[in-house]
C-alpha positions, 0 to 999 in steps of 0.5 A: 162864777165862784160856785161854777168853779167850784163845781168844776173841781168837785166833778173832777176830782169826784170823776178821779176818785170813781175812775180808781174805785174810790178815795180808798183806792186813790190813796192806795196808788199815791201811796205806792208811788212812794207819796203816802196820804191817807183815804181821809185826806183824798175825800177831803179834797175840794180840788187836786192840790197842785202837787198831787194833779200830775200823779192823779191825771197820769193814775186816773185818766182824768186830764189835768186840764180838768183837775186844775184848769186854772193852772194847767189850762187847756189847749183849746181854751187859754182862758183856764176854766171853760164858759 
C-alpha cells in the first residue's frame, strides 16, 4: 500500500511539472507568484508540499485532489487516496 501511494504523488507531481514544461518552468511561475524557490527544489519534490498544492493545481490543471489526495480528498472518493 505505502509504494502505491507513493507512486500516486510521483505521477501527480511528475504530471504537474509536464503540463508547465517542466521543473524549470514551474519554478518560474511560483516564483513570479511572488513565492520563489528554485528548479532544484521543484525536481526534488517526491509530493507538492501542502503549502505549494493550491498555486500548483490553479497553474497547472492538475486537481489537488490528485497532488495531495490525503489532504484534499476527492469528492467522489472520501476515503483520501483511490483503490
Amino acid at each position: 500500500m505505502e509504494t502505491y501511494v507513493f507512486m500516486v504523488f510521483m505521477e501527480a507531481i511528475e504530471k504537474a511539472k509536464q503540463a508547465v514544461g517542466g521543473p524549470v518552468a514551474l519554478a518560474r511561475l511560483l516564483t513570479n507568484l511572488g513565492k520563489p524557490i528554485t528548479s532544484q527544489a521543484v525536481g526534488k519534490w517526491k509530493r507538492v508540499p501542502a503549502v505549494w498544492a493550491h498555486d500548483v493545481a490553479r497553474l497547472t490543471g492538475v486537481s489537488i485532489h490528485e497532488l495531495r489526495p490525503e489532504l484534499w480528498p476527492s469528492p467522489e472518493n472520501n476515503s483520501g487516496v483511490a483503490a
